[in-house]
N, C-alpha and C positions, 0 to 999 in steps of 0.2 A: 591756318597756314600763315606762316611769315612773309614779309618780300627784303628780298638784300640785295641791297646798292654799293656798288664800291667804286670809288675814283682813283687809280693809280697810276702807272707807268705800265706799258702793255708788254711787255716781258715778264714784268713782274702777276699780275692780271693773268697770261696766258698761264703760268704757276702754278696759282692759286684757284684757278678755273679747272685746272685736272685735277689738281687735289680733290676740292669740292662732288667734281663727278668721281670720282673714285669713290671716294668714302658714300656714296649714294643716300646722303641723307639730303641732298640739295638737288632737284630736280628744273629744266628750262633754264639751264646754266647758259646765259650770251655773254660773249665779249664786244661790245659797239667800238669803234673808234673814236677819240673825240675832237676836237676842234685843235686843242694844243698838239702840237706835233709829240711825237713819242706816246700820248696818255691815251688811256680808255677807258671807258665803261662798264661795268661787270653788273649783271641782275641775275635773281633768281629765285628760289619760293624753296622755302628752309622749313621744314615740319618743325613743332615747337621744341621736342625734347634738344634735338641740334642744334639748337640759337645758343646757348654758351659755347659747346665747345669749338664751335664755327666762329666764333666772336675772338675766340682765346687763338687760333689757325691761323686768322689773317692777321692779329695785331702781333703774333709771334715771327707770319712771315715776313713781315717789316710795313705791312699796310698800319698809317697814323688812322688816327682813331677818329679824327674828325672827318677823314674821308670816307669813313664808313656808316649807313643807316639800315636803320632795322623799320620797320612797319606791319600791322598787323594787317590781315585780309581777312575781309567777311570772304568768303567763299561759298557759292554757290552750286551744289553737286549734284547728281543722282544719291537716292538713299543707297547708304551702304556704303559708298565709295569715297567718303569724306572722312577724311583723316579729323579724328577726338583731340582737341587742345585740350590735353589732360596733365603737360609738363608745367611746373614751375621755371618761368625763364629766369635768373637771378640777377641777370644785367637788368631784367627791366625792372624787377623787384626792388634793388639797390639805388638804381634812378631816382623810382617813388621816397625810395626813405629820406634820401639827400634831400627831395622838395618838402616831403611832409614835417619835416625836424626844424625848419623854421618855423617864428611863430609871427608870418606874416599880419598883414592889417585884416585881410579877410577873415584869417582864424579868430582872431580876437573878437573881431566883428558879431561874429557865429557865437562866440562863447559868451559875449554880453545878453544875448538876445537869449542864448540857452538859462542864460542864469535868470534870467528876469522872468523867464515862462516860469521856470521852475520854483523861481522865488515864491511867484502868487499860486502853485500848484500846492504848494507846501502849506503855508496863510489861510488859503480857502479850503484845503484838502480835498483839490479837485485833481482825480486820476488823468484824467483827460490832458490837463493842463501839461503835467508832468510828463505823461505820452512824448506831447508834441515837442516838449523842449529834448528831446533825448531822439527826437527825429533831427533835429537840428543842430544837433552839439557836434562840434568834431574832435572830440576825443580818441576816436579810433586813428586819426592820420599820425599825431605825436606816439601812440603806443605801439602799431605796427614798424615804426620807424625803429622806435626803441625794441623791437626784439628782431630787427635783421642787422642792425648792430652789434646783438648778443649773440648773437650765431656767427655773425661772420667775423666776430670778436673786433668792431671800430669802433674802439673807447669815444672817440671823439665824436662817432655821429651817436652814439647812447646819448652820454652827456648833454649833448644838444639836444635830441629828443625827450631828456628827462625834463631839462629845464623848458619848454616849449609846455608839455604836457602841464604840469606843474604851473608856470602862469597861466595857462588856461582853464586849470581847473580854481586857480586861485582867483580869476577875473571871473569864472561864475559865480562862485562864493563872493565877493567881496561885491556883487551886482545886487545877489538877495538879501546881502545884510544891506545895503541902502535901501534896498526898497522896505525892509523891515521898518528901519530907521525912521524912514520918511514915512512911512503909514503911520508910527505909533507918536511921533510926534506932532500928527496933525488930525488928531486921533479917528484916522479912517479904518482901523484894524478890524476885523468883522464881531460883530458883536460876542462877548461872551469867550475869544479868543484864547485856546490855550494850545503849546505845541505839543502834536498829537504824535508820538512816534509809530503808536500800534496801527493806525490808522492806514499808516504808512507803510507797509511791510516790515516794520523794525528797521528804521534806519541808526540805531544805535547800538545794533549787541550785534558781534560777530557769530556765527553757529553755521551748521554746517552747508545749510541752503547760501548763507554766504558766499561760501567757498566753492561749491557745486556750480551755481549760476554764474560766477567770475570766470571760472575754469571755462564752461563751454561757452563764452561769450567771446575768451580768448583764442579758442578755436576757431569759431565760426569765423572772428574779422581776419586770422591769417587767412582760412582758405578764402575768404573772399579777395583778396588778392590776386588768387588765382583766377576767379569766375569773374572777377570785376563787376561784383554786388556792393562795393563797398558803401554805396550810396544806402541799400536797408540793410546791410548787417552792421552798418553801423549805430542803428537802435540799441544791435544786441550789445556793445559794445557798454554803450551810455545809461545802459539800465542798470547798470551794476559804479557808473561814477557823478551825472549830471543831478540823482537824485540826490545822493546824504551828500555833494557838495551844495548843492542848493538849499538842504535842512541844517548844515552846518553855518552856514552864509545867516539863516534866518534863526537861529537858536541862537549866533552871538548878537545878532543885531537887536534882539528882547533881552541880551543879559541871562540865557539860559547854557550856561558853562558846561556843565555836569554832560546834556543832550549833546553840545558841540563839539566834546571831546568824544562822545560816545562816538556822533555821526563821522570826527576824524579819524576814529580808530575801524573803522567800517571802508571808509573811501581807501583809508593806505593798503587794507588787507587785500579788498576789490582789485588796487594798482598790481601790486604783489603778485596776485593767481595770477591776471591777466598777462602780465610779460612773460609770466612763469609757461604758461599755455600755447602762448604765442609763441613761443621762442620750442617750446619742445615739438609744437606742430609744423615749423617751419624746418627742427632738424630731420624730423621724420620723410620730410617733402624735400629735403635736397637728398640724403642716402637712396629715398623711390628714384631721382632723376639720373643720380649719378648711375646707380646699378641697372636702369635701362639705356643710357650711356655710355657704361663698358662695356656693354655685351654685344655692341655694332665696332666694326672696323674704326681704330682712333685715326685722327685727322694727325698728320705729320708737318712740321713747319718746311717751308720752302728753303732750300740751304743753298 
């Protein structure tokens, strides 16, 4: 269940409060008075599929958008009686992408640390290692960003989110080639040292488990979006780009070319399905929202 706030002029307010109950998709609709002369207060509990076209209602009836907030409610019910948050709401979808498309200091942060687990995961050929850096990467925030861009067709937040991804997948690579670096010139590299791709899943030859694993990796982190897992599905996300960036990072920093084009020609593929997946599970999940969206009463702007 949603909760919706609204500050405007109480003319305008008493309006938009019959609408809302008319269309019955907003339920405990109050109008409060408020302090400033003429304005008031409008609340209410908006089931999820309604949060857009509720959002698109009152900014068409002349309510500014800063006067308006949305919030989620745990809600606590009888079984049975509790309404399933099974919509995609896309205002708040969109939100996340405009944050996750910067490649703030904290992102970078995560992705140093992703690269450096993974650097030594790779080195040592320790699964474990590689695990945990791919618990840690946040690769998933740059690539959901980038395919609510490609759905909602804003070139300008792609972009962003391309290049965002892209140095971070570059600052993990460029972490494990230092560490390569620095091991092999101080010659701490583990005895007998040689870079193991098979060892590894084949981080160098594209084939179809490739493309299989990317695809439902792309899945799973749209719909976690919706469940707000995104914290573990973003494993799935990073098993398919933190590893062959991190064997790529570590096959240039030994001077092994041939592996590091391989393991580049593996991560862009990995990039590729995943927008690809993301982007077609996100148009699938707005045509479900909409078509249970036109089939209740549409919300009409206040004239």
């Amino acid at each position: 269940m949603l909760f919706l706030r609204v500050y405007a002029t109480t003319a305008l307010l008493s309006e938009v409060a019959q609408g809302l109950e008319e269309h019955g998709s907003a339920r405990h609709v109050v109008v409060a008075p408020g302090v400033r002369s003429g304005h008031a207060l409008l609340t209410a509990e908006l089931h999820p599929e309604s949060a857009d076209p509720a959002l698109e209602f009152l900014v068409s009836s002349g309510v500014a958008e800063d006067d308006i907030a949305l919030a989620r409610l745990d809600e606590i019910a009888p079984v049975g009686s509790a309404h399933p948050a099974t919509s995609l709401i896309w205002a708040d979808v969109l939100g996340q992408a405009r944050r996750n498309a910067r490649p703030v200091a904290l992102y970078l942060a995560f992705a140093i640390a992703a690269g450096a687990i993974a650097g030594f995961g790779v080195i040592e050929v320790n699964s474990i290692l590689i695990v945990g850096a791919m618990a840690i990467s946040p690769d998933m925030l740059p690539i959901s960003a980038a395919c609510v861009g490609l759905v909602s067709r804003r070139g300008r937040l792609v972009r962003r989110a391309v290049v965002t991804l892209v140095v971070g997948l570059g600052t993990s690579c460029v972490t494990a080639a230092l560490i390569a670096v620095a091991l092999d010139l101080t010659n701490l590299m583990p005895s007998g040292f040689v870079l193991n791709a098979d060892a590894l899943g084949g981080l160098t030859t594209v084939d179809a488990s490739t493309v299989g694993v990317a695809f439902a990796a792309g899945v799973a982190g749209i719909l976690a979006l919706e469940t707000r897992a995104s914290s573990a599905v973003g494993v799935a996300i990073s098993v398919t780009t933190i590893p062959a960036a991190a064997y790529l990072g570590v096959a240039a920093g030994v001077g092994e070319e041939s592996k590091a084009w391989g393991a580049l020609g593996v991560l862009s593929t990995n990039v590729a399905v995943l927008l690809l997946a993301g982007s077609l599970t996100l148009i699938v999940q707005r045509r479900w929202g909409r078509a249970s969206t036109n089939s209740k009463t549409p919300f009409r702007a206040v004239s």
